[in-house]
C-alpha positions in Angstrom: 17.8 4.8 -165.2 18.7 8.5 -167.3 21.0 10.6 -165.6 20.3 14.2 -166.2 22.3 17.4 -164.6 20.5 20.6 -163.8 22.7 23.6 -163.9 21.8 27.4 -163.1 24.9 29.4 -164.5 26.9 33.0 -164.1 28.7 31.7 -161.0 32.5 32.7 -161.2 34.2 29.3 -160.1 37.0 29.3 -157.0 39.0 26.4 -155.1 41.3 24.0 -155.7 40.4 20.5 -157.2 42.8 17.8 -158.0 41.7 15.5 -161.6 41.1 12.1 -161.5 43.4 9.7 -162.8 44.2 8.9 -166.5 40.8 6.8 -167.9 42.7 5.9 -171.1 45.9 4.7 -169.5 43.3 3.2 -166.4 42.3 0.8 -169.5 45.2 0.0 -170.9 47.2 -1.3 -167.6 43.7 -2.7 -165.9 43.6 -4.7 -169.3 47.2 -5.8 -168.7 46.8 -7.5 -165.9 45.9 -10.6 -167.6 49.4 -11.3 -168.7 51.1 -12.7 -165.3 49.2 -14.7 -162.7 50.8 -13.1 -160.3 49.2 -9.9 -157.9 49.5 -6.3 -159.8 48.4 -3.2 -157.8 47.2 0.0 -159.3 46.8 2.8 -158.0 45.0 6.1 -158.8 42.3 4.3 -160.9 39.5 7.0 -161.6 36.1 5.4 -160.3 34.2 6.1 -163.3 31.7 3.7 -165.2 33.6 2.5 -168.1 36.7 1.4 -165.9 33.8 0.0 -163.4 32.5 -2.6 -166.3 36.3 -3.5 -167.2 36.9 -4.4 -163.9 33.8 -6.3 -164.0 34.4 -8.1 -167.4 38.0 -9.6 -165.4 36.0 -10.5 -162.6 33.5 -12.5 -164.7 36.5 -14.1 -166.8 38.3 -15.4 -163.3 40.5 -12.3 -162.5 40.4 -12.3 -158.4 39.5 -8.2 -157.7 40.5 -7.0 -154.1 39.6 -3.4 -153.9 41.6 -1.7 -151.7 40.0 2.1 -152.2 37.8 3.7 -154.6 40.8 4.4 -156.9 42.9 1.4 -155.6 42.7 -2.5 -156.7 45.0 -5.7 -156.3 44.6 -8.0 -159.9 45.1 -11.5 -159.7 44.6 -13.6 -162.6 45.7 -16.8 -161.6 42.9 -18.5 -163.1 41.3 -17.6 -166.2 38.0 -19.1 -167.6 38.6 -19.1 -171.1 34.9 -20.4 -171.9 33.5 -17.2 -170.3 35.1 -15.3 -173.9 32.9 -16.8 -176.0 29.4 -16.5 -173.4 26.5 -14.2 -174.9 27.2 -12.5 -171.3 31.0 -11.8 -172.4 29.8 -10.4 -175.9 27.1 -8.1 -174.9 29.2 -6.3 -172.0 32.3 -6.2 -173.7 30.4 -5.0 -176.6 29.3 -1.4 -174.7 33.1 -1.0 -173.9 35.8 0.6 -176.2 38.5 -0.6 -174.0 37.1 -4.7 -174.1 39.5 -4.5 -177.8 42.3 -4.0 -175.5 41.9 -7.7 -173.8 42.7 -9.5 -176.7 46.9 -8.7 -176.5 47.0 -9.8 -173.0 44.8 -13.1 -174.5 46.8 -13.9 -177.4 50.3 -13.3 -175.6 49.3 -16.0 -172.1 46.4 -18.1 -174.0 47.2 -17.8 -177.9 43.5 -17.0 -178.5 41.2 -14.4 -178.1 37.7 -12.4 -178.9 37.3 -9.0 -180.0 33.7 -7.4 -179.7 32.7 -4.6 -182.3 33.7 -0.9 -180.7 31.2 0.3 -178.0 31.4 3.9 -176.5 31.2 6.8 -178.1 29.2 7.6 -181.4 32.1 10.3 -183.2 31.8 9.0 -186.1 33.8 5.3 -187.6 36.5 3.5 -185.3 38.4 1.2 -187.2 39.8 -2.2 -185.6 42.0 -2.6 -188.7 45.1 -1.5 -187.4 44.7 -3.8 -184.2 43.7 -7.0 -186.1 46.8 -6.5 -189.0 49.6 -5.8 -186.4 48.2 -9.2 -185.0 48.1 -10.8 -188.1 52.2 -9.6 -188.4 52.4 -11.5 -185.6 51.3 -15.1 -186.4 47.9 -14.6 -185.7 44.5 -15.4 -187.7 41.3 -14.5 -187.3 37.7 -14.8 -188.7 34.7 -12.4 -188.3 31.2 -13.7 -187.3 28.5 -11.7 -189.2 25.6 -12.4 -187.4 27.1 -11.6 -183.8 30.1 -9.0 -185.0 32.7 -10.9 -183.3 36.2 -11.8 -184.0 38.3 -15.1 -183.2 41.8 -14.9 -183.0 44.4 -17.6 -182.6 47.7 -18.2 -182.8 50.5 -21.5 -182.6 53.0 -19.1 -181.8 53.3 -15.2 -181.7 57.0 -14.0 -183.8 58.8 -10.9 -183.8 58.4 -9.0 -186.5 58.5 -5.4 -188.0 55.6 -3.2 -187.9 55.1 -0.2 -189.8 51.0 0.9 -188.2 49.1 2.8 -190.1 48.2 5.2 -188.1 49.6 6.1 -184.7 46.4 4.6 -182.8 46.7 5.0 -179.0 44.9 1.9 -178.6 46.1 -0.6 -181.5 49.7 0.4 -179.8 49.2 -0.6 -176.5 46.9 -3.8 -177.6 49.8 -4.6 -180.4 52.8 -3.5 -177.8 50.9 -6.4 -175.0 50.9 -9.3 -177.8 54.6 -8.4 -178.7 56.1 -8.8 -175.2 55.7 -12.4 -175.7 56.5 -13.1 -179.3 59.3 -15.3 -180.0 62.6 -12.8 -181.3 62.2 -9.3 -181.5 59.7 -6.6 -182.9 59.5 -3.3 -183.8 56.7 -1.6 -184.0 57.1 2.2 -186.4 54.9 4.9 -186.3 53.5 3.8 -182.4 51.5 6.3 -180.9 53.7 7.7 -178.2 51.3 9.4 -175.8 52.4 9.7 -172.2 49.9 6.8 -171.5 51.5 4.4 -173.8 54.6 5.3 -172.0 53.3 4.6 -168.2 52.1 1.2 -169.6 55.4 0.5 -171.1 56.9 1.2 -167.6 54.6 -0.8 -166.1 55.4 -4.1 -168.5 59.1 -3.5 -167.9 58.7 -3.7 -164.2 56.8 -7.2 -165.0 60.0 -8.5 -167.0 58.8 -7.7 -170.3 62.0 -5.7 -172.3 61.1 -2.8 -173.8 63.2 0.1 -175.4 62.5 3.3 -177.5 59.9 4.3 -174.5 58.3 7.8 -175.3 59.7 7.8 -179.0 56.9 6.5 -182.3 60.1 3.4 -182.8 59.2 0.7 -179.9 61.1 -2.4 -179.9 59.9 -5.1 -178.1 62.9 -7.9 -177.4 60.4 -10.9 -176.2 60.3 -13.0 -173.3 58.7 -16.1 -171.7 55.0 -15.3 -170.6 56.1 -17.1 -167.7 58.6 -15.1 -166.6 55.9 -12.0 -165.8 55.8 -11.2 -162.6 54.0 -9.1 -159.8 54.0 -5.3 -159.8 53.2 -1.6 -158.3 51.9 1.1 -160.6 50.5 4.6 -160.1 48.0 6.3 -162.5 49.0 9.6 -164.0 46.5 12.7 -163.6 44.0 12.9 -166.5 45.1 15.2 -168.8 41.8 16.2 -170.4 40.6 16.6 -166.9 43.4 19.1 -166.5 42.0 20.5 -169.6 38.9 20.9 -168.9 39.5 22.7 -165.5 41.7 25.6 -167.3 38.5 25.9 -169.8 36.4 26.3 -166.8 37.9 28.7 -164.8 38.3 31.2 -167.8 34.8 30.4 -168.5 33.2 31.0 -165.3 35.3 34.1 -164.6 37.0 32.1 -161.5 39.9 31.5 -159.8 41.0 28.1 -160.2 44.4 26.1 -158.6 44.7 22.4 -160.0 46.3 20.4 -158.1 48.9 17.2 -159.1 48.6 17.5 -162.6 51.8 15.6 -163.8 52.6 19.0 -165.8 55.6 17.7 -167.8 53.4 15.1 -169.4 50.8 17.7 -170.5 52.7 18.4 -173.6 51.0 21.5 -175.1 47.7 21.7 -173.8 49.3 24.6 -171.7 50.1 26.3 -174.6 47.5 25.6 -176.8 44.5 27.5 -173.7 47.4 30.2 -173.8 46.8 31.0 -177.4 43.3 31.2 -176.4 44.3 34.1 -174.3 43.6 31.9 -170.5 46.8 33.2 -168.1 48.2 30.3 -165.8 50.7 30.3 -163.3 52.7 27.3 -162.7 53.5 25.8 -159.3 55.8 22.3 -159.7 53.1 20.1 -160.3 50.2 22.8 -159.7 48.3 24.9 -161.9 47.1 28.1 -160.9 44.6 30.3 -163.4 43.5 33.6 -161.9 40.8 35.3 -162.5 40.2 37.0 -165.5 37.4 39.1 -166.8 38.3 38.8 -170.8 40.8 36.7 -172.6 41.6 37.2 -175.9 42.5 34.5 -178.8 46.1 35.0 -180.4 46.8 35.1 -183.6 49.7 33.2 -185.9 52.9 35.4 -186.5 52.1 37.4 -189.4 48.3 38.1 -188.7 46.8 34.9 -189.8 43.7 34.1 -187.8 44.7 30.9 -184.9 43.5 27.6 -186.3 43.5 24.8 -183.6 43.8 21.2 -185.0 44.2 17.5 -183.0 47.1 15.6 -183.7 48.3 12.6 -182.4 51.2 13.4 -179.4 53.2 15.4 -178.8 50.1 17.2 -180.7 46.7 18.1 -179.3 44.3 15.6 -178.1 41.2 14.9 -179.6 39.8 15.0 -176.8 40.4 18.3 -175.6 39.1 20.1 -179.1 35.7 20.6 -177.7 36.5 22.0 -174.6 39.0 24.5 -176.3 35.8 24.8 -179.0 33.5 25.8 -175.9 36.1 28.4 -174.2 36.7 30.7 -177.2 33.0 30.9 -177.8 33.3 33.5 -174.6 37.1 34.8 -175.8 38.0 37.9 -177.9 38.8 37.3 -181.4 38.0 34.1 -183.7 39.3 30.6 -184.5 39.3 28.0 -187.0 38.9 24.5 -185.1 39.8 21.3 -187.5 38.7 18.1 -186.0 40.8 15.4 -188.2 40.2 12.6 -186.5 36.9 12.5 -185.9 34.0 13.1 -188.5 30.9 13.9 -185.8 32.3 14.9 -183.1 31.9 18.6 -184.1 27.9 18.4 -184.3 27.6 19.2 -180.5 28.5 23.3 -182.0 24.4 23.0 -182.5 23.6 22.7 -179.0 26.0 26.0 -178.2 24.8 28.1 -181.4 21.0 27.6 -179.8 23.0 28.9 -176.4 23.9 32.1 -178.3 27.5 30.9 -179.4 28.6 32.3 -183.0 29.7 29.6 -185.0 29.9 28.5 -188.3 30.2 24.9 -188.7 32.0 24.1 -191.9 31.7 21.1 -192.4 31.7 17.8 -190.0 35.4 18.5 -189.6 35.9 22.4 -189.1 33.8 25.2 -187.4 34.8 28.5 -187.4 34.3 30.3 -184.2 33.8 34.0 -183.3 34.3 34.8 -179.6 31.4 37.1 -178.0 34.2 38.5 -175.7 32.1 38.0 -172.7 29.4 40.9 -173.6 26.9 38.5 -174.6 26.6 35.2 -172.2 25.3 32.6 -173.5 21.9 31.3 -172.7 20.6 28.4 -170.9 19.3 25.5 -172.7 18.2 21.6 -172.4 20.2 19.8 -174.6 21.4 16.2 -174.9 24.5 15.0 -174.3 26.3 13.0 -177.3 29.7 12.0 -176.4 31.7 12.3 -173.5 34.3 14.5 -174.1 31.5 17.0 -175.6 29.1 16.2 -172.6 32.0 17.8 -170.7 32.0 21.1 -172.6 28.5 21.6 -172.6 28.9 21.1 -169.1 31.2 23.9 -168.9 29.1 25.7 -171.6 25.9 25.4 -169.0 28.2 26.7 -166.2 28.8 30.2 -168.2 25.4 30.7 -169.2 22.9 33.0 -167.5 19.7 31.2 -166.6 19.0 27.1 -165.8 20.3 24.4 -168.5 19.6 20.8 -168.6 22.0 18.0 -169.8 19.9 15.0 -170.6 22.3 11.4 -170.8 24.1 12.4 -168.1 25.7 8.8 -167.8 27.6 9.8 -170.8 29.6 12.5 -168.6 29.6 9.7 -166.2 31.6 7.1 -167.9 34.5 9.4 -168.0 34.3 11.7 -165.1 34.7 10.8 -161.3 32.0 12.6 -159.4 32.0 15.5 -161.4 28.9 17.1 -159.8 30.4 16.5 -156.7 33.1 18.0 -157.1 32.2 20.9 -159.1 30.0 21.5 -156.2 33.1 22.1 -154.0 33.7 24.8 -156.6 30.7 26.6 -156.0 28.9 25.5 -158.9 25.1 25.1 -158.7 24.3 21.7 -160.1 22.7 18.7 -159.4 21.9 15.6 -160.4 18.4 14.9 -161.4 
């Protein structure tokens, strides 16, 4: 059933709300659970619909799920059904799951085999497996590609230590190369790792298991290997969802409000802070908290020298990906203008329609840079229906609708939903008039 959200805007925003934990690190540890047979509690695991269908896909293969909370669950994966990987059942749910890739480590490091569906999630534009499937292939493994059902087979005698140079510094290849490694025979080192504060609470995590990892935090990981066998049980604890945190400074400068997030991790924010700042959005830091007051302008900084601001994703310590739209949406409403460079990404800029039929001004480039020109606050923008495309960009039109005088309409709400807790919910202890419809 279709999930839309109906939204009547121009309401300044108040209260204190806490984000949900991590969804990209929630995929990455859930995923490691298959490497001991022994119970692993996690805690602070955002109830959202993508992390719903992983745990799903482990119960289906033999994981043993006690659920504790909503955001708390005890793994056990004693007892694995192997056959359930290669099921049409297994192929078409892993297949609407980004995260399913990041089984096949656990799989290949306890079971020496393992499946890998073609991506699901998002559609922003191509996501390459290639780094994933050549760090295994480093390894000792091989693999074949079924045409007609887009499936690959991995399998391995034995996993080695090697040297890895990745190509690219991808978050998931990391993690999903970083779980086969903890088991190869000897040691590897794995160059140019993506280092994101999520890749570092999952090596944390292993090490508590028995795995030996060193070089935590750095882009150098090596990864001294040790008998699957000797995995054991462990505790872990979530971090806050950074674009969550994100997204709740865009909204308060947005909507005019007075905003304090609460438990935000803030030293593994990197500089998302900074990067709103230069947007002109005042914060006030409390420990862990957040606090952004009520402002009636803010106005976009420009580079030392005069040069207009031009905001880019990087991979970490840079700024995420994931965060470019909302920072897109939130200077639509600043004073001043902004060049925005999505690198990563080739559509996930083609949302900017939806907000220049909203009474934005911006110029899209090209699929990888818009220029935008900040209205300052003396023209809102307007309510609209729109769709949403993606869910990082389902989140800033979100915000988008919350500015905007007059009722909007987000069609494919389950979009939003697959990466945000509740989020009508809780924007409703805001005082946002929306609702679910």
């Amino acid at each position: 059933m279709s999930t839309s959200f109906e939204i009547r805007g121009g309401t300044p925003l108040n209260g204190e709300v806490t984000p949900q934990g991590a969804k990209n690190e929630a995929l990455q540890v859930i995923s490691a659970v298959l490497l001991s047979p022994y119970p692993i509690t996690i805690k602070n695991i955002p109830d959202i619909i993508d992390v719903r269908l992983l745990i799903e896909l482990l119960e289906e293969m033999g994981v043993q799920v006690k659920k504790h909370t909503a955001n708390q669950y005890t793994f056990c994966a004693k007892n694995i059904n192997l056959e359930y990987l290669i099921s049409n059942e297994y192929k078409k749910k892993s297949g609407r799951l980004r995260g399913a890739v990041m089984l096949a480590g656990p799989l290949l490091a306890r079971f020496k085999k393992a499946y890998i569906p073609q991506p699901g999630g998002d559609k922003i534009g191509r996501r390459r497996l290639d780094t994933h499937i050549l760090g295994f292939e480093k390894l000792g493994v091989s693999y074949s590609y079924h045409d007609e059902e887009h499936f690959y087979t991995l399998k391995t005698k034995e996993l080695k230590g090697t040297y890895l140079l990745l190509d690219e510094p991808s978050v998931t290849g990391t993690a999903n190369i970083l779980m086969a490694a903890i088991a190869a025979k000897g040691k590897t080192r794995i160059y140019n790792a993506a280092c994101e504060p999520y890749i570092q609470q999952l090596c944390r995590m292993l090490n508590r298991m028995g795995a030996r990892i060193s070089g935590v935090g750095s882009n150098l990981l090596t990864i001294n290997g040790v008998e699957i066998d000797s995995l054991k049980s462990c505790e872990h604890e979530i971090l806050a969802d950074m674009i969550e945190v994100g997204s709740f400074i865009g909204l308060a400068a947005m909507t005019g409000g007075d905003i304090r997030i609460k438990n935000c991790n803030v030293k593994y924010l990197g500089c998302i802070p900074d990067t709103f700042a230069r947007l002109g959005i005042q914060m006030e830091f409390d420990k862990d908290n957040i606090h952004i007051p009520a402002q009636k302008n803010y106005k976009i900084k420009r580079f030392i020298g005069g040069d207009i601001l031009t905001i880019y994703d990087h991979p970490w310590p840079g700024f995420t990906p994931d965060l470019l739209s909302i920072a897109l949406v939130v200077a639509t409403q600043a004073k001043g203008t902004v060049l925005f460079h999505q690198k990563m990404f080739e559509s996930r800029l083609f949302f900017t329609d939806k907000l220049i039929d909203m009474g934005a001004q911006i110029v899209l480039c090209d699929p990888h840079r818009a220029v935008v020109v900040g209205l300052d606050k003396q023209s809102p923008l307007r309510g609209n229906t729109m769709s949403s495309p993606d869910i990082r960009a389902g989140l800033a039109l979100l915000i988008a609708a919350l500015s905007a005088q007059g009722k909007s309409i987000i069609q494919n709400g389950e979009q939003i939903d697959r990466g945000y807790e509740n989020i009508d919910i809780r924007l409703q202890k805001l005082g946002a008039n929306i609702k679910r419809i």
